[in-house]
N, C-alpha and C positions, 0 to 999 in steps of 0.2 A: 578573528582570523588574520589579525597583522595585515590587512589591505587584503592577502594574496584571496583566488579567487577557490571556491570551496571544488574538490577531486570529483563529487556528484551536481547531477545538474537533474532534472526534471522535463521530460520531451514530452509535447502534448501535442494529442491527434484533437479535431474538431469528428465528433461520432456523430453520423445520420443513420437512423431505422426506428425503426417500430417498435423492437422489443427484445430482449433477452434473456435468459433463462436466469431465477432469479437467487438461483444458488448458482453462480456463473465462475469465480473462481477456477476452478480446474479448465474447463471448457473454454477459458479465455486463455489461460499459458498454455495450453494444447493448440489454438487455432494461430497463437504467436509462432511456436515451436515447430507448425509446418510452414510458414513462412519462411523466417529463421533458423533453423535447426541449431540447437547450442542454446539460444537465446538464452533461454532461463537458468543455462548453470553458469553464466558472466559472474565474477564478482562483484557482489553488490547488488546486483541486480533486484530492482522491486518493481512491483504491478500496483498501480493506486488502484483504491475500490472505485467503479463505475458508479454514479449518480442513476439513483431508476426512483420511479413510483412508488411508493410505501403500498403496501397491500398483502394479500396472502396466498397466493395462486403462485403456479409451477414456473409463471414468466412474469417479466417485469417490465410496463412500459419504461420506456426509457426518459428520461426528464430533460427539457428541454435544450438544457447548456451539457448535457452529458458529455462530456469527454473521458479518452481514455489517456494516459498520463503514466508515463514507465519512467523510473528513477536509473539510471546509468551513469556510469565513471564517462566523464568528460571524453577523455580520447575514443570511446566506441560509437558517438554520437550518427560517426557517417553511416556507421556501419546497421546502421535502421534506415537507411535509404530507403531500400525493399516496402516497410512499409507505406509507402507515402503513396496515397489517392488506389488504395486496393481493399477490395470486398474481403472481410472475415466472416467464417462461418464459425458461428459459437453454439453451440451447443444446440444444432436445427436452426438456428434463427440468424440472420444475416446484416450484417452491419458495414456501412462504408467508413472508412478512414479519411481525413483529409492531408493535406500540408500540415509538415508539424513545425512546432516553434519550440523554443528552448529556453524555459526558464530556469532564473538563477537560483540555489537556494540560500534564503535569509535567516538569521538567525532569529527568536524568538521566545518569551520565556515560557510561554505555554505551549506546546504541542498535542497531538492527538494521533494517536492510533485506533482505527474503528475496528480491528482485530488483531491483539497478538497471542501468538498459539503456545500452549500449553499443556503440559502433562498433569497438571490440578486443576481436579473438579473443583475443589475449594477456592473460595476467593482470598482468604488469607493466607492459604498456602501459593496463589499464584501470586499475589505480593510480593509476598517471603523472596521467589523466585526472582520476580526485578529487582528487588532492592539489591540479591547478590551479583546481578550482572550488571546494575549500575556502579556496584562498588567496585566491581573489576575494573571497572572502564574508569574508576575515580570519577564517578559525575552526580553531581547532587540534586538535587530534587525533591519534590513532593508529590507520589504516586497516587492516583486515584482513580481508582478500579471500575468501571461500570460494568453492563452490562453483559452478559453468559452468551458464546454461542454455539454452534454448531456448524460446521460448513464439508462439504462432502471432498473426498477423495478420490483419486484412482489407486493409490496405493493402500491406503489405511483406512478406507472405507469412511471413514469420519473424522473429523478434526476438530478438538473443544477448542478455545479460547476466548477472551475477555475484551471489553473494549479499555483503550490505557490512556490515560490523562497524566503529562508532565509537567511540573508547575511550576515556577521560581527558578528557570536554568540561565546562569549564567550565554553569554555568546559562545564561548568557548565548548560547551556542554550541549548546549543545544545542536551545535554544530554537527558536534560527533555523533548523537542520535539520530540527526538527520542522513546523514551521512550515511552510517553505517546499520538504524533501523536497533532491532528487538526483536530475540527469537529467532526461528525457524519461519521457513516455508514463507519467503518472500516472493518465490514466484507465485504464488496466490493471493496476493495482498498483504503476508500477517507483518505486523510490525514497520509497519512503513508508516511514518508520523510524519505529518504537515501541521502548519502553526496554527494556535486556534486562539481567539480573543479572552474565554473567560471560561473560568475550571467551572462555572456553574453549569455547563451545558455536556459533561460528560457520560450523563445516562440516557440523551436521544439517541 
């Protein structure tokens, strides 16, 4: 990045409650969006996935360190004021926010998306699909695809995508992913990648 400092930054709430609905996505940029109104059509703008309880039921304890963590262009930072130290209602279930802090984002050669969305069922056709919007972007890498999901809509009733592993990027490359994400539908989480230690852990 030539020193300067990167255009997205990452703002993190400290989350207190009991539980969330565990297909939460839509239900969390909806209880954003009566907050904020706009919020979720910012440029750029992304939802990190909330930390919950692995299990199988309609809610999800929430896990200890859970925080919730929205990616924004640097200059709109103030303009999340509103959020700080106010109850969300997510989908029936209730949750406080705290003081948020703002972290920087760093470059890395592995990243991780725990969903990016897609119009192939297939896995090698959702490949197919990154490889040509990393070549747009010129940014090279090694894709590795994990696992299929499902996650619910208000407009499209349902949303496929895959989890996505970046492997070998350059700072420069990493930057831009971070930055600027993967896909569609970042105000539900898709395509929002943070660094991750080792490509061996892309099918949890």
């Amino acid at each position: 990045m030539n020193g300067m400092a990167a255009t997205m930054v990452d703002v993190v709430y400290p989350l207190a409650g009991e539980r969330v609905p565990r297909d939460h996505r839509q239900a969390l940029a909806d209880a954003l969006e009566r907050v904020l109104p706009g919020l979720t059509a910012w440029p750029d703008f992304g939802v990190h996935r909330i930390n919950v309880v692995a299990g199988t039921g309609s809610s999800a304890l929430l896990s200890q360190r859970a925080r919730l963590a929205l990616r924004v262009r640097r200059d709109r930072v103030g303009a999340l004021a509103p959020l700080n130290d106010i109850r969300l209602h997510v989908g029936g279930c209730v949750v406080s926010l705290g003081r948020a802090q703002v972290r920087e984002l760093l470059p890395h050669a592995t990243l991780y998306s725990y969903l990016v969305a897609t119009d192939d069922d297939d896995e090698l056709e959702f490949l197919a699909s990154v490889e040509r919007e990393l070549e747009a972007r010129n940014v090279r890498g090694r894709s590795i695809c994990g696992r299929r999901q499902i996650v619910s809509t208000d407009d499209q009733g349902s949303l496929t995508g895959f989890s996505l592993m970046l492997d070998g990027l350059s700072p420069v490359d990493s930057m831009q992913v971070l930055e600027s994400g993967l896909g569609r539908h970042r105000r539900l989480g898709c395509g929002v990648f943070v660094p991750h230690r080792s490509a061996a852990a892309v099918r949890t």
